[in-house]
C-alpha positions in Angstrom: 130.2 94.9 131.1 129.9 97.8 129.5 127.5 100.8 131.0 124.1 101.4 129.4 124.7 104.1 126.6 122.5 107.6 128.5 121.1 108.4 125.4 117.9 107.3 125.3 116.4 105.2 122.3 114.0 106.4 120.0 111.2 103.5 121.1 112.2 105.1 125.1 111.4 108.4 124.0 108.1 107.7 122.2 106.7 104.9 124.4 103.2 104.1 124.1 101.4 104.3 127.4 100.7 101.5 128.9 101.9 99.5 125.8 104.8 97.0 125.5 108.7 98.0 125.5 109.3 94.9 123.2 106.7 96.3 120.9 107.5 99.5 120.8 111.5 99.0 120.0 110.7 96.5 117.4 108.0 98.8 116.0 111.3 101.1 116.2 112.9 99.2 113.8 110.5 99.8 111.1 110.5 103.5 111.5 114.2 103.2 110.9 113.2 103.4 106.9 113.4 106.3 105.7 112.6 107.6 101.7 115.3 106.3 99.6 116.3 103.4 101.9 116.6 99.8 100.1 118.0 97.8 103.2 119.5 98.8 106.3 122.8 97.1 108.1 122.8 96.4 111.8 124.9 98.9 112.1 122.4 101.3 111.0 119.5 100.4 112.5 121.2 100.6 116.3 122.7 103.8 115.2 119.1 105.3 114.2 116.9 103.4 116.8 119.7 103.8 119.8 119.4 100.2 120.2 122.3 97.8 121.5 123.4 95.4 118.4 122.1 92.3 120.8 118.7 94.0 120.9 118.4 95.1 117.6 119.2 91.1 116.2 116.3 89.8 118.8 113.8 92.0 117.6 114.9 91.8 113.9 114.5 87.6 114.3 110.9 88.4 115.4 110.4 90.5 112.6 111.7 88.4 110.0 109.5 85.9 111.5 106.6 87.9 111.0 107.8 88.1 107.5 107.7 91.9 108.1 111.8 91.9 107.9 113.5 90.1 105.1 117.3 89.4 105.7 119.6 89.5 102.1 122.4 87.2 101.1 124.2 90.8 102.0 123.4 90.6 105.5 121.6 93.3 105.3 117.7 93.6 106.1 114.6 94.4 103.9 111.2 95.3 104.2 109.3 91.9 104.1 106.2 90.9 101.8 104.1 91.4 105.2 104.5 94.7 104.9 102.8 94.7 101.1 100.1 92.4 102.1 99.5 94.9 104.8 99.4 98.0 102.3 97.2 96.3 100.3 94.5 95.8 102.7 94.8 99.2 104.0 94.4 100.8 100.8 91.8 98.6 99.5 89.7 99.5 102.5 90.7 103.0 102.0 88.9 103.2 98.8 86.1 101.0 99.4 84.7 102.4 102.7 83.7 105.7 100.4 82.2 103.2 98.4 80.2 100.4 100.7 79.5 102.6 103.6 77.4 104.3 102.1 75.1 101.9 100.6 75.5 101.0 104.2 74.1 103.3 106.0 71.7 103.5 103.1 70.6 100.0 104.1 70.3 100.9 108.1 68.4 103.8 107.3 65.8 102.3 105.0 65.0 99.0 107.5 66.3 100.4 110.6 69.0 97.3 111.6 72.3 96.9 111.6 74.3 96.5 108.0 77.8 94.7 107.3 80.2 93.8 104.4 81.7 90.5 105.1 84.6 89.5 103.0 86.5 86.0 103.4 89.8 86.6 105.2 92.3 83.5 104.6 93.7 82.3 107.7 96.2 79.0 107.8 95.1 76.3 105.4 91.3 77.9 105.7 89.7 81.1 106.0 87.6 83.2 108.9 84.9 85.7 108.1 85.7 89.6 108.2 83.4 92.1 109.1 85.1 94.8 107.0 82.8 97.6 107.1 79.4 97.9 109.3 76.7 100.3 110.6 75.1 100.1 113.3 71.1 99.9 113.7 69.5 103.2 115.5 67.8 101.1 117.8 68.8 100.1 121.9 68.9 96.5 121.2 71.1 95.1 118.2 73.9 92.8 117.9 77.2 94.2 118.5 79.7 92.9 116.0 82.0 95.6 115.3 84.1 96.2 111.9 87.7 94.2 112.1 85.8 91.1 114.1 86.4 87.7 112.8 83.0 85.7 112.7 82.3 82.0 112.1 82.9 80.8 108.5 80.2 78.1 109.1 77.2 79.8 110.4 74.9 83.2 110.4 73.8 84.2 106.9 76.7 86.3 105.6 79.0 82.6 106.2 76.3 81.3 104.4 76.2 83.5 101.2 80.5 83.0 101.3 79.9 79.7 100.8 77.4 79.2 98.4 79.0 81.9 95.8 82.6 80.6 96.9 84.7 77.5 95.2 82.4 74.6 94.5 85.4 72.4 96.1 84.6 74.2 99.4 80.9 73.1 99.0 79.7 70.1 101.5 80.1 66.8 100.1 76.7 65.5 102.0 74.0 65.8 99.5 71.4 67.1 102.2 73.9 70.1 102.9 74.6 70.6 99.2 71.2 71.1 98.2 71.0 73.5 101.1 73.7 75.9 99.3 72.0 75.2 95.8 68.9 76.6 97.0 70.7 79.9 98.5 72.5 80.6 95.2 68.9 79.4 93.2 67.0 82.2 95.9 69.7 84.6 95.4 69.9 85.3 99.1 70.1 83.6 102.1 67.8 84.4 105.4 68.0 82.6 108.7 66.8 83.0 112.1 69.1 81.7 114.6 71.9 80.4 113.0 74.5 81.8 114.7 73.0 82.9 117.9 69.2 81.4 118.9 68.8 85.4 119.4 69.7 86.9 116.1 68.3 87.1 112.5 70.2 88.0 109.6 69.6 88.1 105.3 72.6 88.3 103.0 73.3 88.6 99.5 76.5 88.2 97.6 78.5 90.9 96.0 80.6 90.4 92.6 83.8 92.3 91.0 83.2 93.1 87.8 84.6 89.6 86.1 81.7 87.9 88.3 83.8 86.6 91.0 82.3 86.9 94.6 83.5 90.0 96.4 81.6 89.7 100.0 78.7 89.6 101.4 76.2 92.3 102.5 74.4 91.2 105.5 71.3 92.5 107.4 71.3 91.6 111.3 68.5 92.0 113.9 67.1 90.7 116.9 65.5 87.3 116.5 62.1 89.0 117.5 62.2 91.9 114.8 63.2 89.9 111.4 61.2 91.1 108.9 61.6 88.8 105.7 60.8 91.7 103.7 63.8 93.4 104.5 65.0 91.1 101.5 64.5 93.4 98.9 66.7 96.2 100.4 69.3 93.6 101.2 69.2 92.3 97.2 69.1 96.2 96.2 72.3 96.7 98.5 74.2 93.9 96.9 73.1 94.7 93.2 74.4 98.8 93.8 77.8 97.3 95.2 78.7 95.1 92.2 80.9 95.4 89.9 82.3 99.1 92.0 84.3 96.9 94.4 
């Protein structure tokens, strides 16, 4: 068997601390694009990563899994449409933060609680809810969802205001539950108290793109004990400033 090649590979040489090997040479793979690059060989990417050939096809199956690697009829290996999707949510949120978090923090400082954008996040057949951007209420005692969590896409006001303004296919069929939503979208807002948690409060509103489609959700949380139905207004004032910018 041949020796171990004493040239270290590039993922050996910039290992994350305390991350994964696996992860960092297949992550090593992707750095092997450089400007100009279409698709790289096999040979190529174990002559730029330092790989062996056998690793390099293991962690190019994953990738391709992962549809972050597409393999040509050449043989030869692409970027995958991962990688797009990917770009697309980063520069999306690039461009909105400059926009939302401000009304944000606008929000936090005008009620003192905690403000989020919730945004629908498909996920298999279905979809989860996103907390995409959020601010945190001043206060000690809040709820601590942080930006990036997945929430339910059943319960707490911002799931709520997702539904209502979403497809009317995704509406419940029960008539009791139906009217429920009608009543939302006829208020213009949705408020609960303990939906989610017995503990917390929340009031959202929807959000629109310009052509009227719902956008997200911005949601007001507090501690059960604090909600303030007033706190309405601000939440509908929020919502109505974000439309049509996002």
């Amino acid at each position: 068997m041949p020796r171990k090649a004493q040239t270290e590979s590039m993922s050996d040489r910039d290992a994350a601390p305390g991350g994964a090997a696996a992860v960092d040479r297949a992550l090593s793979l992707l750095g092997a694009f450089r400007p100009g690059d279409e698709a790289l060989s096999l040979a190529q990417f174990a002559e730029r990563t330092q790989l062996y050939k056998s690793t390099v096809l293991r962690l190019l199956a994953s990738l391709e899994h992962a549809r972050l690697i597409r393999r040509q009829d050449d043989g030869r290996y692409a970027l995958g449409s991962e990688i797009a999707r990917l770009h697309g949510l980063y520069a999306a949120a690039q461009s909105l933060d400059r926009i939302v978090l401000p009304v944000l923090r606008a929000l936090v400082a005008a009620t003192g609680e905690s403000a989020a954008y919730h945004v629908r996040q498909p996920q298999g057949t279905g979809w989860v809810r996103l907390c995409q951007f959020r601010v945190d209420s001043p206060q000690v005692v809040r709820d601590h969802v942080r930006a990036g969590d997945l929430l339910p896409n059943d319960r707490g006001a911002g799931a709520r205001v997702l539904i209502a303004w979403g497809p009317e296919a995704e509406l419940p069929r029960a008539a009791a539950e139906r009217r429920r939503y009608e009543e939302i979208r006829a208020q213009g807002f949705c408020a609960l108290v303990g939906d989610r948690s017995a503990e917390l409060a929340g009031i959202s509103a929807p959000v629109f793109h310009g052509d009227g489609r719902l956008a997200a959700a911005v949601t007001l949380t507090m501690p059960a004990h604090r909600y303030d139905a007033r706190h309405a207004e601000a939440v509908l004032s929020a919502a109505r400033e974000l439309t049509g910018l996002v």
